[in-house]
C-alpha positions in Angstrom: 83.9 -2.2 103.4 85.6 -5.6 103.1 83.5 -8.3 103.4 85.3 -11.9 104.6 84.4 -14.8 104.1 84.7 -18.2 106.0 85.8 -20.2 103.3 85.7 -20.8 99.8 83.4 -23.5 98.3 83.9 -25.2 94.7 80.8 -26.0 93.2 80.4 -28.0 89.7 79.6 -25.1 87.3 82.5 -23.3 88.6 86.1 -24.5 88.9 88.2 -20.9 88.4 91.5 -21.3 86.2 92.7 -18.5 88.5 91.4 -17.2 92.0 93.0 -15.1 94.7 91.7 -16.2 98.2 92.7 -13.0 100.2 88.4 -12.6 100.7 88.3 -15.8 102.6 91.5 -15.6 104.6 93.1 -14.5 107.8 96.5 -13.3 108.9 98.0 -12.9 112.4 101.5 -11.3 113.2 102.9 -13.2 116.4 106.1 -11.2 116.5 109.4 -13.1 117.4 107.8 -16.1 118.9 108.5 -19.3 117.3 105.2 -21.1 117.4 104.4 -24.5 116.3 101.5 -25.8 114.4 99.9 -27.5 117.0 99.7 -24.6 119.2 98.5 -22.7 116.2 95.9 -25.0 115.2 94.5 -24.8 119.1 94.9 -21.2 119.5 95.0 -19.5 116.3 91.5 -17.1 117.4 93.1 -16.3 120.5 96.3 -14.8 118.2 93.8 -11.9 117.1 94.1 -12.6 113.1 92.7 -10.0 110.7 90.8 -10.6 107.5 93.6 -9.3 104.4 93.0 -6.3 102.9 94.3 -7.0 98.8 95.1 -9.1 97.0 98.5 -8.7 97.3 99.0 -7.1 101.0 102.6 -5.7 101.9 103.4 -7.0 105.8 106.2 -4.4 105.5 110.2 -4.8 106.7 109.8 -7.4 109.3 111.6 -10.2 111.3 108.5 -11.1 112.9 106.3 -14.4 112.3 103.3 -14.2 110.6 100.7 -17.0 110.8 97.4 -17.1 108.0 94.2 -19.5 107.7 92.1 -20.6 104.8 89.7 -22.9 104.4 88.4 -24.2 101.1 85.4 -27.1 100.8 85.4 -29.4 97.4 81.6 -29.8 96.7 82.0 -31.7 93.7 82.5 -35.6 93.5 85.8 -35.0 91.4 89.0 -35.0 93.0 90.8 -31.4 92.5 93.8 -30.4 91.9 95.1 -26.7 92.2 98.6 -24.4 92.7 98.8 -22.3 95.3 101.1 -18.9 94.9 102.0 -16.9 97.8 105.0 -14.5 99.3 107.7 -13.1 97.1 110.3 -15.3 95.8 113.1 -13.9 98.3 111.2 -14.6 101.7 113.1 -17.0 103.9 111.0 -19.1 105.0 107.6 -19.8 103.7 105.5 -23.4 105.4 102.2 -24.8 104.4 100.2 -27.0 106.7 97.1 -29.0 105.3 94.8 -30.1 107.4 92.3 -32.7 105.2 88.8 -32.8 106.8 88.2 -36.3 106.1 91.5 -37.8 108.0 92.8 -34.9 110.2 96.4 -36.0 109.3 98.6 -32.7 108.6 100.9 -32.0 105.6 103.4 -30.1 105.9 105.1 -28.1 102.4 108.4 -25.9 102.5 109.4 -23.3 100.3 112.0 -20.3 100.9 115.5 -18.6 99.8 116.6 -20.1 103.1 116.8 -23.6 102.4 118.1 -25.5 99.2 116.4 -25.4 96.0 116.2 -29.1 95.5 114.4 -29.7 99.1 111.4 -27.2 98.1 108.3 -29.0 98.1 107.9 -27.4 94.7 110.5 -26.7 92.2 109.7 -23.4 91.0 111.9 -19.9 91.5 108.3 -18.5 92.9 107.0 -19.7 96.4 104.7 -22.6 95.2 102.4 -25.3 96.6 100.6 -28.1 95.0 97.0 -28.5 96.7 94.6 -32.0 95.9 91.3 -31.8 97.3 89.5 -34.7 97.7 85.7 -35.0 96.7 83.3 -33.9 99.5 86.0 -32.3 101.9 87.5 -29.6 103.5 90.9 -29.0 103.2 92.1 -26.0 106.1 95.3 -24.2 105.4 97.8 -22.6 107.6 100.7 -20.5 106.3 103.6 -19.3 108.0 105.5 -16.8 106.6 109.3 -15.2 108.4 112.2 -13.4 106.7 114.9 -11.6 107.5 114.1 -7.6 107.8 113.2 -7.7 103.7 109.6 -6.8 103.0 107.2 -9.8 103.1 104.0 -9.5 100.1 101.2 -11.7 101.2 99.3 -12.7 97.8 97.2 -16.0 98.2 96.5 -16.8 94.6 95.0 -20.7 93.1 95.6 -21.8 89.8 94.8 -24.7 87.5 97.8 -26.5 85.9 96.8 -24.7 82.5 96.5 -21.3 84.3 100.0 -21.6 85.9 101.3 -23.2 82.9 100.5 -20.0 80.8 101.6 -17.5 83.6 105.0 -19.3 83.4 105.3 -19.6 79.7 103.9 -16.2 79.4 106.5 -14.7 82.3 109.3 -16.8 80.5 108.8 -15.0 77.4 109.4 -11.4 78.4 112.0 -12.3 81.0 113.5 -14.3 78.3 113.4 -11.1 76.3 114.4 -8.9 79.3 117.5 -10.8 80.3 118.8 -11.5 76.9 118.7 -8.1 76.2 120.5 -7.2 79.3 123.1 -9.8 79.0 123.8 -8.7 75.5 124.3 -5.2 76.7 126.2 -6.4 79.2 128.8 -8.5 77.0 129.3 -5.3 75.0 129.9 -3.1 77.6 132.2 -5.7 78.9 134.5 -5.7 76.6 134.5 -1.6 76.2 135.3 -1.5 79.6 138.3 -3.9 78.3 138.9 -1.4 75.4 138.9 1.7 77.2 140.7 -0.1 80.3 143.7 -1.3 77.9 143.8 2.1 75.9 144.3 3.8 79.1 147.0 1.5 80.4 145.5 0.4 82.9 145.1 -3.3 81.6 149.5 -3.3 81.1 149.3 -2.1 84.8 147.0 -4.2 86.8 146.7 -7.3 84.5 149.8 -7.7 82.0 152.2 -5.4 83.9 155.3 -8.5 82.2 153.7 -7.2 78.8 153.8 -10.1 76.6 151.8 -10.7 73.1 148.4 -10.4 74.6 149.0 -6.7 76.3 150.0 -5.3 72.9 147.0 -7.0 71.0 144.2 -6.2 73.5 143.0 -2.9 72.5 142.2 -4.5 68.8 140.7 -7.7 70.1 138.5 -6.0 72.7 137.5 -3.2 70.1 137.0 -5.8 67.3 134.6 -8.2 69.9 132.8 -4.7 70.9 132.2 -3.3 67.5 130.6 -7.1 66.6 128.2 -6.9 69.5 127.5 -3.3 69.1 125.8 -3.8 65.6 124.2 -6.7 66.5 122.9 -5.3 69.4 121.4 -2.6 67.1 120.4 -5.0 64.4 117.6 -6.7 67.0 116.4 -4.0 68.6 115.8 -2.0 65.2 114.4 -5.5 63.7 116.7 -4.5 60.6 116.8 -8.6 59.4 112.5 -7.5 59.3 112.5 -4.5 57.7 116.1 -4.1 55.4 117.3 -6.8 54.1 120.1 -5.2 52.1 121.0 -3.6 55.5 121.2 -6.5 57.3 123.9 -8.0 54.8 126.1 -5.0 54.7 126.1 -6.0 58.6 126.9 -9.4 57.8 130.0 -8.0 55.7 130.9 -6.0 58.0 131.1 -8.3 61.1 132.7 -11.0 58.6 135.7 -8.1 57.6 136.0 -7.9 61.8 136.1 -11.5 61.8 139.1 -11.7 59.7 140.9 -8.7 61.2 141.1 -11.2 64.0 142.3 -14.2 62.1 145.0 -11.8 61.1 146.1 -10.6 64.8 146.5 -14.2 65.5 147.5 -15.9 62.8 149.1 -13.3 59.7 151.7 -11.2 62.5 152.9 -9.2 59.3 149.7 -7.3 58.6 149.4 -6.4 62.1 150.4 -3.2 61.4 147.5 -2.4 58.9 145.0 -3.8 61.4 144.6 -0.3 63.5 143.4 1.8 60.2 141.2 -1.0 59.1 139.9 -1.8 62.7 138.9 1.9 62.7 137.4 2.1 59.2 135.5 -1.2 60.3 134.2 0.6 63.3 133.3 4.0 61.1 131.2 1.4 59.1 129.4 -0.2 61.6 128.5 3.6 63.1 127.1 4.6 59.7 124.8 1.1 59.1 123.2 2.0 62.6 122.7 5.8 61.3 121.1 4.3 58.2 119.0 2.1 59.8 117.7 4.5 62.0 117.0 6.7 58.7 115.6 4.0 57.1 113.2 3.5 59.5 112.0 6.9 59.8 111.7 7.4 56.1 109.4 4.2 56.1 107.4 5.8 58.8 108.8 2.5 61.6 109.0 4.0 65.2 112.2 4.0 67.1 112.6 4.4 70.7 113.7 8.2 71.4 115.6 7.2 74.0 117.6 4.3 71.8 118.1 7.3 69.5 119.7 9.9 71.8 121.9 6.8 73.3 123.4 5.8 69.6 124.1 9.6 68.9 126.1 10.2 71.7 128.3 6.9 71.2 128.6 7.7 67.4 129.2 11.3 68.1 132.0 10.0 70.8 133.4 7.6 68.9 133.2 9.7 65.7 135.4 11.9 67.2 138.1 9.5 68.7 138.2 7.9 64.8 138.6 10.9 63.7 141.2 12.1 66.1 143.2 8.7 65.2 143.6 9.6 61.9 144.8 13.4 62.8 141.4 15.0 61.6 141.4 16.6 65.1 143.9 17.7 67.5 144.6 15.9 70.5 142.7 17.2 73.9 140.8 15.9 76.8 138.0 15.8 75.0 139.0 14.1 71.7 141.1 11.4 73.9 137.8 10.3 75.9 134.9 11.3 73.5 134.4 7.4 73.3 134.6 7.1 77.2 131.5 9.8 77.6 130.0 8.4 74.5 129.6 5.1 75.7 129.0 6.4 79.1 126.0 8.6 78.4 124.9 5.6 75.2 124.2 3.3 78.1 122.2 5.2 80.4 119.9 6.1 77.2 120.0 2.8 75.9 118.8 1.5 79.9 115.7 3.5 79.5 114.7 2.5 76.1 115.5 -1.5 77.2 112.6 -0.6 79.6 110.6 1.3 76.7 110.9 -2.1 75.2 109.9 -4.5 78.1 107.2 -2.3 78.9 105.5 -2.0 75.2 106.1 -6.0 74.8 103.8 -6.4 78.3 101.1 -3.4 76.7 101.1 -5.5 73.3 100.7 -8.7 75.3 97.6 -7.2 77.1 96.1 -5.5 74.4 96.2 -8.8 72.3 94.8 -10.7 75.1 91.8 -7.8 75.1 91.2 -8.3 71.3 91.1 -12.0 72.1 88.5 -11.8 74.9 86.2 -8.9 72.4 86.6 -12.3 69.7 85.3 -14.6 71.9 82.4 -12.1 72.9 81.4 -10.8 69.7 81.8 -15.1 68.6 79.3 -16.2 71.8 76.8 -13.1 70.2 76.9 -14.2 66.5 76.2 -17.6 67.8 73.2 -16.7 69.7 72.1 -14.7 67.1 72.8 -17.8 64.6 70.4 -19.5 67.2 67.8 -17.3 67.1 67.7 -17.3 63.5 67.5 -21.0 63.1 64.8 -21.0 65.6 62.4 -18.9 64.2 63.0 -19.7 60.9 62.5 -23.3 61.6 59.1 -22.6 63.5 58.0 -19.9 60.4 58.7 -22.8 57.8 56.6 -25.8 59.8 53.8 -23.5 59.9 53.0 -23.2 56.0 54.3 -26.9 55.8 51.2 -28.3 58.5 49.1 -26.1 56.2 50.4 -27.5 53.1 49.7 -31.1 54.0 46.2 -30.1 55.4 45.5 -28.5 52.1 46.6 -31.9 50.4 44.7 -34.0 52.7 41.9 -32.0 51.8 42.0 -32.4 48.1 43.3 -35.9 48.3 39.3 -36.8 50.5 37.4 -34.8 48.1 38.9 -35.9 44.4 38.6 -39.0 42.5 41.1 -38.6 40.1 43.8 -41.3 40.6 46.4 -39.0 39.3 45.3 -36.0 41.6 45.6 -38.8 44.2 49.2 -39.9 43.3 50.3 -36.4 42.9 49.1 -35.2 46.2 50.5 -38.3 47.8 54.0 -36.9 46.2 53.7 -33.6 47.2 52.6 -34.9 50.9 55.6 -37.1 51.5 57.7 -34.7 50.1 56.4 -32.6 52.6 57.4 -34.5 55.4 60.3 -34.7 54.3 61.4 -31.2 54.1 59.1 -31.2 57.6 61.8 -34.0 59.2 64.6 -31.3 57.5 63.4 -28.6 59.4 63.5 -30.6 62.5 66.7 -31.1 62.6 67.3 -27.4 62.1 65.3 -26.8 65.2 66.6 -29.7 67.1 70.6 -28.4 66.7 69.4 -24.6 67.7 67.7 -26.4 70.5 70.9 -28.3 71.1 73.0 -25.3 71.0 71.3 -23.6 73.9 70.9 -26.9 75.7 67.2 -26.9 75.5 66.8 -30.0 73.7 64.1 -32.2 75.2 62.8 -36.0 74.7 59.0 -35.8 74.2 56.4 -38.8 75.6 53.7 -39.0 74.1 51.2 -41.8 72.8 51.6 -42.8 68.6 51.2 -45.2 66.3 54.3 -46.6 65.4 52.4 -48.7 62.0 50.9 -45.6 60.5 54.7 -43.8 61.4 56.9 -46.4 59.6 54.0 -46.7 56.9 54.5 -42.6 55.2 57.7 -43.6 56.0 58.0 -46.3 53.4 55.9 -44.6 50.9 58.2 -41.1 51.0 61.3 -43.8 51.0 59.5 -45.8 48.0 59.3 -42.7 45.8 62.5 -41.4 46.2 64.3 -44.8 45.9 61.9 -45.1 42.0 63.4 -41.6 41.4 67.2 -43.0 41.8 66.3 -46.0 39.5 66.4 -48.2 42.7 63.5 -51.2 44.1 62.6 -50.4 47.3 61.0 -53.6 49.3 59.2 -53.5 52.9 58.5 -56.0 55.4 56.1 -55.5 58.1 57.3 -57.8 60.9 54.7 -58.9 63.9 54.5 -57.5 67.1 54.6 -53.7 66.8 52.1 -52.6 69.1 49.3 -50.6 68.3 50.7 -47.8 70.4 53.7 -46.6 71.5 55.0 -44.3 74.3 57.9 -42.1 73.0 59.0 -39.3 70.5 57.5 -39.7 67.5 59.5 -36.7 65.9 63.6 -38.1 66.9 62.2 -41.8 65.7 60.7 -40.3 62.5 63.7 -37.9 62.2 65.9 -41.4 63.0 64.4 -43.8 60.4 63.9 -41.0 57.6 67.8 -40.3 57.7 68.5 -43.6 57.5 66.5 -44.2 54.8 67.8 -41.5 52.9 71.3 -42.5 53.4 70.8 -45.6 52.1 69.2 -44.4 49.2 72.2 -42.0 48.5 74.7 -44.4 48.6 73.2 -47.3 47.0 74.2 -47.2 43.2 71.9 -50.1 42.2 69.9 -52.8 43.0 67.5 -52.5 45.7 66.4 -51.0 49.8 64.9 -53.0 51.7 63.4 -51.6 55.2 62.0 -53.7 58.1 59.6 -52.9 60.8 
């Protein structure tokens, strides 16, 4: 069962980039009565609204008004600032009314294929509204939605400004792909219609019917621009620049030999007459490099669209067969006369369905690298924690034989007299603070990590912390051929209140910087 919800609160762990509000909103369908907001606002329960259904619900072919309410509450103290999508791009009339809880005042937003692009409150093909929040409010939302008799979609969708900047870079993309595609096909079958159209006569009929230079020189310009097109057209859907280089040159030649066939219709009138074999030659080529890149292909094991294939082989096989029948390699017929038309006829409906074979493996690649994207960023958040882990235990398994290290030393230190015992055990005590202030900071960035870094407060004594200090500074400042000189000041207190381990970890790093990047002469540390 659907469960709805009064409104939808932003808290300050969670600001969605993307959220459809369909759970927390309400529609009503007031039929053919024009209402306004006021009455709306006043009366909107008494209109019998229903919660919606999907996230995308379908109102079905109406004329009718439809009024919808949602409420969202900003309980952060940051002022936020969202897009709202809603209704199909082609529906009429589409107005937002805000109603901000802190001043009452209304705003009203328009959107629509009714009114002008330029006065939509939002410039955007889609029906789209910019909503600001302010901190600690309610903002309350009415939509009213009326078309024409075309199906109204009722999606209620927010986005951040980087959400809807990546839909719409993202939708760009394959439309940009989509339409370019279809407007390429569409320029070459353009100008075969012109071909075919002027081979029949029907171009000297309905648009030359004076004759004239043009009406004679049509069928080669048209086939010239077509043949061009054609291999290009081929060319980027098999990716032949990507996979054949030597391919991709032999098209080159070939589209530069159309090129000046051209030059010569215009510009050379006396080799006009060898223009029609070459023009046909050109276009046998042309037919062949699209056979041998489709071969090519195969041999190396490079899928091609089935569909794309069964298209080319019925405009080769049609226009193989006119070429063929204009150089009296086959007799005339019905057939050989309009193989080209029913080759390029049944070459377009093939070619449609792979062009959507091709849109709709661009949008499953899209998809599937978003999904190895989000397993990245999973399998990345688990190697860190386990990176974490590791650090922490293996921090709190290498202080434990340190504390018993300096014990031990301690130990010996009380119990011997030997002055070089002494000296030696002093060594191998600072050193082990040292490595003991080194592990620290292991543990303190795997606490930082997962944000469980605390600030201690204990009692200590800052003289007898500053004096190991001094002597673990003093010893390695002798072993870099350095003097080391410290100065006690007056007035440290006996005891302090703080964390004795970030103030050791603070002063030793210091210290040992200075030590490392001081080439000669002496340290001096005051306290």
């Amino acid at each position: 069962m659907l469960r709805f919800l009064a409104q939808y609160v932003f808290q300050n762990n969670a600001f969605p980039e993307q959220l459809s509000l369909h759970r927390y909103t309400t529609i009503t369908n007031v039929g053919q009565r024009n209402l306004s907001i006021s009455y709306v606002i006043a009366n909107y329960k008494t209109l019998y609204p229903r919660p919606l259904l999907t996230e995308n619900d379908d109102l079905g072919f109406t004329k009718n008004n439809f009024w919808s309410q949602v409420e969202l509450r900003n309980a952060t103290d940051v002022d936020l600032h969202y897009y709202l999508e809603t209704a199909r791009p082609i529906t009429d009339l589409v107005e937002l009314y805000a109603i901000s809880g802190l001043t009452n005042k209304i705003k009203k937003t328009t959107s629509g294929d009714k009114i002008r692009f330029s006065e939509r409150s939002f410039e955007d093909r889609k029906t789209i509204f910019k909503i600001d929040i302010a901190p600690r409010s309610n903002l309350r939302l009415f939509l009213h939605l009326k078309s024409d008799g075309k199906v109204i979609k009722m999606p209620i969708t927010l986005r951040t400004a980087e959400s809807f900047i990546k839909m719409a870079s993202f939708e760009q993309l394959v439309f940009g792909i989509f339409y370019g595609i279809l407007i390429t096909a569409a320029i070459i079958y353009l100008f075969f219609f012109f071909m075919q159209f002027a081979l029949d006569g029907y171009f000297y009929q309905l648009i030359t019917p004076n004759g004239g230079w043009f009406s004679c020189h049509a069928v080669l310009i048209f086939a010239m621009i077509a043949g061009f097109l054609l291999g290009r057209y081929c060319e980027v859907f098999l990716n032949t620049r990507k996979y054949n280089k030597t391919m991709s040159l032999l098209f080159d030649l070939a589209y530069g030999l159309a090129f000046v066939l051209i030059l010569c219709i215009f510009f050379v009138p006396a080799a006009f007459a060898i223009c029609y074999p070459l023009a046909n030659l050109l276009g046998f080529h042309i037919l062949i490099l699209i056979i041998s890149s489709v071969i090519y292909l195969y041999y190396k094991k490079i899928h091609v669209d089935i569909f794309f294939n069964v298209g080319i082989f019925f405009l080769i096989l049609g226009f193989g067969i006119f070429i063929l029948n204009n150089f009296g390699q086959l007799p005339n017929s019905f057939l050989t006369l309009n193989s080209s038309k029913f080759g390029t006829g049944l070459e377009i409906i093939f070619l449609s369905l792979s062009m959507g074979n091709l849109i709709r493996n661009l949008k499953n690649e899209k998809n599937e690298k978003n999904e190895v994207n989000r397993l990245a960023l999973v399998r990345s958040e688990e190697m860190n924690e386990l990176k974490s882990y590791f650090l922490s235990n293996i921090s709190h398994e290498l202080r434990t034989p340190l504390n018993a290290i300096m014990n031990l030393i301690d130990s010996i230190s009380k119990e011997t007299q030997n002055e070089t015992i002494k000296r030696d055990c002093r060594i191998i005590k600072y050193s082990s603070h040292s490595l003991l202030s080194s592990v620290n900071d292991i543990l303190d960035f795997s606490k930082i990590e997962k944000g469980e870094l605390k600030i201690e407060n204990v009692e200590f004594e800052p003289v007898k912390v500053f004096e190991h200090l001094k002597t673990n500074a003093e010893i390695r400042a002798k072993d870099s051929g350095l003097d080391f000189e410290y100065t006690k000041t007056e007035g440290i207190p006996n005891l302090c209140l703080g964390d004795v381990t970030r103030l050791t970890q603070i002063v030793n790093n210091v210290l040992s910087n200075a030590i490392k990047f001081t080439s000669e002469g002496k340290v001096a540390f005051s306290s």
